[in-house]
N, C-alpha and C positions, 0 to 999 in steps of 0.2 A: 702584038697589040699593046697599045698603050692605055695603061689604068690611071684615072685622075685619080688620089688622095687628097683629100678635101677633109685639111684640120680646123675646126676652128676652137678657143674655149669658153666653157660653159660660166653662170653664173658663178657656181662654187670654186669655179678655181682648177676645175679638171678640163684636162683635155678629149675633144673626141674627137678620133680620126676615122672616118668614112672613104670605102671607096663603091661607087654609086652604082658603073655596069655589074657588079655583084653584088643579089641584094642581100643583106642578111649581113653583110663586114661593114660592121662597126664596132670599134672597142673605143675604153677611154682608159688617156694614160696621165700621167704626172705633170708630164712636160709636152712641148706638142713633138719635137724631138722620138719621143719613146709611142708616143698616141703614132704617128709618120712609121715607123716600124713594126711595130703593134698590128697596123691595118696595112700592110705588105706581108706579110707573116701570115695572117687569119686568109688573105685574097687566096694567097698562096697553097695553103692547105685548100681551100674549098675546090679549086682549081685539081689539086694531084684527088680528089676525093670525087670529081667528077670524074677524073680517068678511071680512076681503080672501081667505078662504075658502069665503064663501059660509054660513058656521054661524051658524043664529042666535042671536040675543042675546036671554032674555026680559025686559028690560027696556030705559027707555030713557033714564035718567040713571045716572051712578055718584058713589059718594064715600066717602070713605073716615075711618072712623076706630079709634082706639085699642083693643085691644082688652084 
């Protein structure tokens, strides 16, 4: 499955990167670079943290790009 990352930045100067099919992953980072990694990281845990739950996954690669 393919995950959108969708950074864009804020008022102040921070970045926030969202990715949208998982709700709840949003961080903000420094640069949009690190915000871009930051929200593949966070996707990533929720994801192994569904498994170690027992929830399925319908799919069975991930990757990620720009959105």
């Amino acid at each position: 499955m393919d995950f959108s990352v969708e950074v864009e930045r804020e008022d102040d100067g921070r970045w926030i990167g969202e990715v949208s099919e998982l709700p709840g992953v949003l961080v903000y980072g420094g640069t949009e670079v690190e915000a871009q990694a930051k929200a593949q990281a966070l996707a990533l845990r929720v994801l192994a943290d569904r498994l170690e739950h027992g929830e399925a996954i319908p799919f069975e690669s991930v990757s990620f790009r720009a959105a």
